[in-house]
N, C-alpha and C positions, 0 to 999 in steps of 0.2 A: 615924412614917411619913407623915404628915398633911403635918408642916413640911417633911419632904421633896422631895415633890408640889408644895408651895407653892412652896418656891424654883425646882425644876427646870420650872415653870408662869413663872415670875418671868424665871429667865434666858433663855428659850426666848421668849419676848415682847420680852425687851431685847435681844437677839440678832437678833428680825425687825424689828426698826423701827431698829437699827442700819445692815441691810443692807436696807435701805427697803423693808422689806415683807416675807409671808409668798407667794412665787407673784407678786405683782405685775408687772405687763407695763408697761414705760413706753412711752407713748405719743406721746413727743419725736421730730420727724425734724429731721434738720439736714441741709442740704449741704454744710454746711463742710468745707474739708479738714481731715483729724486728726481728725473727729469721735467715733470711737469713744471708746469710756472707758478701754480699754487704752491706753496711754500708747505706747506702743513699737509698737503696730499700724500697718499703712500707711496712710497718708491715702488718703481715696476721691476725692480731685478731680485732678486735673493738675499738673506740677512748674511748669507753666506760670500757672497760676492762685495758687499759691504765691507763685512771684516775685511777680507785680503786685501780689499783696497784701503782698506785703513792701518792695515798691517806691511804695505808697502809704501804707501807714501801718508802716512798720519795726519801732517801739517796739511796738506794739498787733500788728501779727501777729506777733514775735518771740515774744513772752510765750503767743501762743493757740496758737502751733506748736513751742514749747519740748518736749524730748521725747519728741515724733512721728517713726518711724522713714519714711524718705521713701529712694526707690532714684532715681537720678538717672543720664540719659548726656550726657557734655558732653566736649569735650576738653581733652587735657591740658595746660598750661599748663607745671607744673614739677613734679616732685616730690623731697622731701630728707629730710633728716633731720637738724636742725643741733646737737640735743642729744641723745647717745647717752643721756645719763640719763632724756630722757623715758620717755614710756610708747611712743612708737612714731614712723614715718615717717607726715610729712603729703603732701598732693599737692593742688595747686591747677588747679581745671576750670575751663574757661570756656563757656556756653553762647554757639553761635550766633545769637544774637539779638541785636537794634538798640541794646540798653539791654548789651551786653556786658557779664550777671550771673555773678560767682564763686562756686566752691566753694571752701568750706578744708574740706578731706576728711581726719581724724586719724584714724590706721588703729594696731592694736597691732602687736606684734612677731612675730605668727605671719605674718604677709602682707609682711615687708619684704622681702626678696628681689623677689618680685612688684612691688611698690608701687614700690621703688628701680629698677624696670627700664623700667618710664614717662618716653615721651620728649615733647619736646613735639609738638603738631600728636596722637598717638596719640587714638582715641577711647575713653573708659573709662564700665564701668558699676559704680555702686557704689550700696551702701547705708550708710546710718546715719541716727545720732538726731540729732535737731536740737538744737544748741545755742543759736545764735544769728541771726539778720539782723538785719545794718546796712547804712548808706548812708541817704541824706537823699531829702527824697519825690522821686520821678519822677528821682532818680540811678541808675546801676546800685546793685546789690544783692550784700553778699558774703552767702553763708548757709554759715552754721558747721555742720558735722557730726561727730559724735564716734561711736567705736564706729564705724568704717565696714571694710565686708569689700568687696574688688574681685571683682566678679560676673566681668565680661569686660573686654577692652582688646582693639583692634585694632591 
């Protein structure tokens, strides 16, 4: 009964310092966008503030906003579908702004009707997870999104 206690004492200790702490409150604030620990959560700063950070350091803010679910309205540029065997129809946005920054927005197969009915000049609001930003500093900016669902289009 004794060794029982010990171990269930043992695990129950390796269990809280696994998940950093018993009750522990961290005390970390960040502004960053994406900053939550949820991975798929919305970033708290502006899609605006994304770009330029991705427009200035692309490698470095790719990698800190990898993951992060970001909703985005921009308009439509193209949308297709050039490999039935993929996973879905993509559709390319473009924001209005001076650095004319893209979306690649990879949607699954429950939304292609929808996504396929996207013309250009349409304005679209979508979500998804961040894959990717590229582009070389102070160029425009393409940011990859996968997993994306079309909220609205006008």
């Amino acid at each position: 009964m004794i060794v029982l206690r010990i171990v269930s004492v043992v695990v129950f200790v390796s269990c809280c310092i696994a998940c950093g702490g018993a009750g522990s409150k961290s005390t970390s604030t960040s502004k960053e966008v994406g900053a939550p620990a949820n991975k798929r959560s919305e970033p708290t700063g502006s899609i605006e503030n994304l770009l330029a950070e991705m427009r200035a350091d692309p490698e470095g803010a790719s990698e800190m906003y990898k993951g992060r679910r970001v909703t985005v309205s921009a308009t439509v540029h193209s949308a297709d579908w050039f490999d039935k065997k993929s996973k879905g129809p993509h559709a390319l946005l473009q924001f209005n702004n001076p650095t004319k920054d893209t979306v690649a927005a990879f949607f699954g197969r429950r939304q292609a009707k929808e996504v396929l009915a996207l013309k250009k000049g349409d304005r679209a609001t979508i979500t998804g997870t961040i894959l990717y930003g590229t582009g070389k500093r102070g160029e425009p900016t393409t940011l990859g999104l996968d997993d994306c669902e079309l909220i609205e289009s006008k």
